[in-house]
N, C-alpha and C positions, 0 to 999 in steps of 0.2 A: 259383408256386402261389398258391391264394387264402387270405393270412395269417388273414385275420380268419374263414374256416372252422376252418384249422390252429388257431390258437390256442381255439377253439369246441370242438373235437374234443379238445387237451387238456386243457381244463381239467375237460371229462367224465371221463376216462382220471385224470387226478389229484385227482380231489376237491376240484380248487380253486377261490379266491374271486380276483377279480382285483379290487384298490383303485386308486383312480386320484385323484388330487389335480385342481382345477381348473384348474392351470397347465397340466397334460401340452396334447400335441397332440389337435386336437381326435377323430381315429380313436381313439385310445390311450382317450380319454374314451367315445367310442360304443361300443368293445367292453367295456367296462368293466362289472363287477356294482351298482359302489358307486360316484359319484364326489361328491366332499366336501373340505371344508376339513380342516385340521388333528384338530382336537377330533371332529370327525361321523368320521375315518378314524381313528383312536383309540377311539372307542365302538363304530364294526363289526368293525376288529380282537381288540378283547375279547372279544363274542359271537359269534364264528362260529363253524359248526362244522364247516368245512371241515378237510383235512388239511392243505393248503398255501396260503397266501396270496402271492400274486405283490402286489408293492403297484410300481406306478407315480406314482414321487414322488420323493423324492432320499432320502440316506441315514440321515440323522436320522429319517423315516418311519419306514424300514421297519426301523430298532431301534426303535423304539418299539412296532413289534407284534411285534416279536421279545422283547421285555422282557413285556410282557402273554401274550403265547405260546410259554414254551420249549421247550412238547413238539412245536412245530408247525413245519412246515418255511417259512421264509419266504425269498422270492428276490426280487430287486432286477433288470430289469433292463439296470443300467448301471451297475457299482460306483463307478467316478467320479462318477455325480450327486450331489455335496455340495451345501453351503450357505454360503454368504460370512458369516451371521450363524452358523452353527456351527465355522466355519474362524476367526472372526476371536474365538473364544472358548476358546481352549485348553484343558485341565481345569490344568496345571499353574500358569499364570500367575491362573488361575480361584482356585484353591484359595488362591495368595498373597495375593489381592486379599479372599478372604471373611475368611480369618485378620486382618485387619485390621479388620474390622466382627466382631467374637465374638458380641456380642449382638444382632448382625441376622436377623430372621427372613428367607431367602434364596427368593426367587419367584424361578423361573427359566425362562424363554419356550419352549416345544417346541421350537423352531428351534436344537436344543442337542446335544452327545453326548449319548451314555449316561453319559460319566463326570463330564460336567460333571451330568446328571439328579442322578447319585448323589451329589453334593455338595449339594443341595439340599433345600429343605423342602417345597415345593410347585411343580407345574409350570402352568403357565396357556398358554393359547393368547388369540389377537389376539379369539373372541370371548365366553372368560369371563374375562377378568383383570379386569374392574374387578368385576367380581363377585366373585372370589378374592380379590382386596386387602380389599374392603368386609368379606370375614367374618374377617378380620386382629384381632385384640381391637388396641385404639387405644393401649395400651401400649407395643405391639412394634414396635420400629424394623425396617424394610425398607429389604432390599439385592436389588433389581430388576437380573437382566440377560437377555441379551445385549444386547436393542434400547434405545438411549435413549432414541429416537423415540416408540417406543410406550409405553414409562418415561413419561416424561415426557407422553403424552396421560392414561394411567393417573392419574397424579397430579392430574392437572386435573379429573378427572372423579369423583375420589375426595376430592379433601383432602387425601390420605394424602403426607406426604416421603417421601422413597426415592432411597437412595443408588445409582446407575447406572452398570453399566457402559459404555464408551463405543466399544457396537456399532453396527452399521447394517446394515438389507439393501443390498445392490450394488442393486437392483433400483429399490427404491423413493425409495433417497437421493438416485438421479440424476435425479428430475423437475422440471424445468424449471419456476420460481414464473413467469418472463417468458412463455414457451410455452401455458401453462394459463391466461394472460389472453387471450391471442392468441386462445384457441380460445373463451374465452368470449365475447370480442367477434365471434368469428365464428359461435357457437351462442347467441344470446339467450334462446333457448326451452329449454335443456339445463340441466338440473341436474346439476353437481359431483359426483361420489360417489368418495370419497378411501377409500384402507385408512390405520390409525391408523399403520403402521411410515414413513410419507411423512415430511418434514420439518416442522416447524410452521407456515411462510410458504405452504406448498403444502394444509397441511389449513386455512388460516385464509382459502381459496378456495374450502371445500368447501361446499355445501349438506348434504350427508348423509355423519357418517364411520362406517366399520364394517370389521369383520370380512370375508371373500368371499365366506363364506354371507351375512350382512347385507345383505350391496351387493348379491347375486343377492334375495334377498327384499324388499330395495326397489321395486330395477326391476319386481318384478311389479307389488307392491302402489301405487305409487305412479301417480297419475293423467297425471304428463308421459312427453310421448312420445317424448324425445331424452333421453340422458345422456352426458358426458363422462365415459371411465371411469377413475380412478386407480390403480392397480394394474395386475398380470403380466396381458396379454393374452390368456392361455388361457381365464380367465374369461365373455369375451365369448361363446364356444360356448353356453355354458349360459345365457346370458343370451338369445340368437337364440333358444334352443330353449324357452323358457320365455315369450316373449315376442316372438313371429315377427314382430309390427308395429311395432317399436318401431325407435328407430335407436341404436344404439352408436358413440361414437368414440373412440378408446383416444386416450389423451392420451398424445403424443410426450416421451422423456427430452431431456436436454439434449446428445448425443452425435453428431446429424444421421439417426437411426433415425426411421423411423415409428412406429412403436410401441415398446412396453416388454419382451421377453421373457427371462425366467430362462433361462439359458446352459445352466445347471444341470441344470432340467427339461426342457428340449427334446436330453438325448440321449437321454432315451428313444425309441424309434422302434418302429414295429408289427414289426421286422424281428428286434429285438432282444428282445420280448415276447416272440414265436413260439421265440426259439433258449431263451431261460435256462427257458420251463419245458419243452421237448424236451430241455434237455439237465440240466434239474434244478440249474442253476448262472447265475450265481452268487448263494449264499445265505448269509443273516446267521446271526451265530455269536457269544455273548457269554460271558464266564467266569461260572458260577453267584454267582459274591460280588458283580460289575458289575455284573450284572442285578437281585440280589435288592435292591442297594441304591438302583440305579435304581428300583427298581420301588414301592418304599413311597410319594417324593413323587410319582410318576405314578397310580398306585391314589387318591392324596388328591384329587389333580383330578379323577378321574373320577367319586366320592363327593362334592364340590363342587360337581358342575357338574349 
């Protein structure tokens, strides 16, 4: 059958909004209503007025429009699509580590559960956190997690110390500082453009670091017409499509892969889009005390940013 009719046809039939993250594949992104970084799919989440939001992204996402929407049916689909930086942050070990800093005020990366959210004071995405930290009163000790990578670019860009917890994305940790020379001796004309969760030897290569909406808003605005690109390779779609003359080269990890892509996000597939909203499953489900407590330091972002 032709999926991207079928999925066309339901999302008429259900009133729904289909979100799509920049990693997904790049089909997944063209039938998509919405597609967006973290922060931008959190802001269309909030105001829709759809009945159902299908969000294509991994699972941390789509609680988080499940946390802003509990009257609304929201479905995932491919309930395994996690996060190495929300897997590699537990809430129980989470909660052991903040009890140790009492008087820290606790920024906590989206990239997170709902229960690690609800332990939290504010949540920040890769591109308001130095803005969230900045409106921090300079009194208040900060305890920064999941990402220390991005922790620690925060910090530099800020002044601000902050205590870190000692996460990473799989994605990002693994780019090659030797490889991303290689390629820039091979592109002399390309400008660098790094996401902040990269390691520090690999952003201290970059000409321009940002957020994926940022790195997509570069390459437009920006006069060169090659870039080397740091980050998950899905990116690149919207960057072709934004910018059809231009050349992209995904910067190779350090694993013998050509490129960089999230494990995570590529099981989504058009095939699996088309079944969970025919078959209305499978969808997010939070206990009203998780959510509501989730929901204050994410409400604060979103009045932040």
């Amino acid at each position: 059958m032709d999926l991207e009719a079928g999925i066309q046809q339901l999302k008429k039939d259900l009133n729904a909004v289909i979100l799509a993250h920049y990693y997904q594949e790049s089909e997944i992104q063209d039938v998509a209503d919405f597609v967006g970084d973290s922060l931008a799919l959190a802001q269309q989440a909030e105001k829709t007025k759809a009945d159902v939001i299908v969000f294509c992204g991994v699972h941390f996402m789509a609680e988080t429009a499940k946390i802003l929407n509990p009257g609304k049916l929201v479905l995932l689909p491919d309930l395994a699509a996690g996060c190495s930086l929300s897997d590699r942050c537990p809430p129980g070990p989470f909660k052991a580590f903040k009890d140790k800093h009492p008087d820290h005020f606790v920024v906590t990366y989206v990239n997170s559960s709902a229960a690690v959210k609800a332990l939290s004071d504010v949540i920040v995405t890769s591109s308001n956190a130095v803005k969230i930290v900045d409106r921090i009163p300079k009194d208040r000790k900060i305890l920064f997690a999941p990402d220390q990578h991005l922790g620690r670019y925060v910090m530099k860009q800020t002044g601000r110390d902050m205590v870190l917890w000692p996460g990473a994305c799989m994605v990002h940790e693994i780019f090659s500082e030797k490889r991303l020379v290689q390629l820039k001796v091979e592109h002399p004309d390309a400008d660098v453009i790094a996401h902040p969760e990269c390691e520090a030897p690999v952003l201290a290569l970059a000409d321009y670091i940002g957020s994926t909406k940022q790195l997509l808003e570069y390459t437009q605005s920006s006069a060169k017409q090659k870039f080397i690109v740091v980050t998950e390779a899905g990116i690149i779609h919207q960057m072709q499509l934004k910018s059809p003359g231009k050349t992209f080269v995904p910067a190779p990890p350090d694993n013998g892969c050509a490129c960089n892509e999230c494990p995570h996000m590529r099981l989504n597939t058009m095939e699996k889009l088309y079944r969970c909203m025919k078959d209305k499953t499978p969808n997010l489900d939070l206990a009203p005390p998780l959510r509501e407590a989730a929901y204050a330091p994410l409400k604060r972002m979103l009045e932040w940013s």
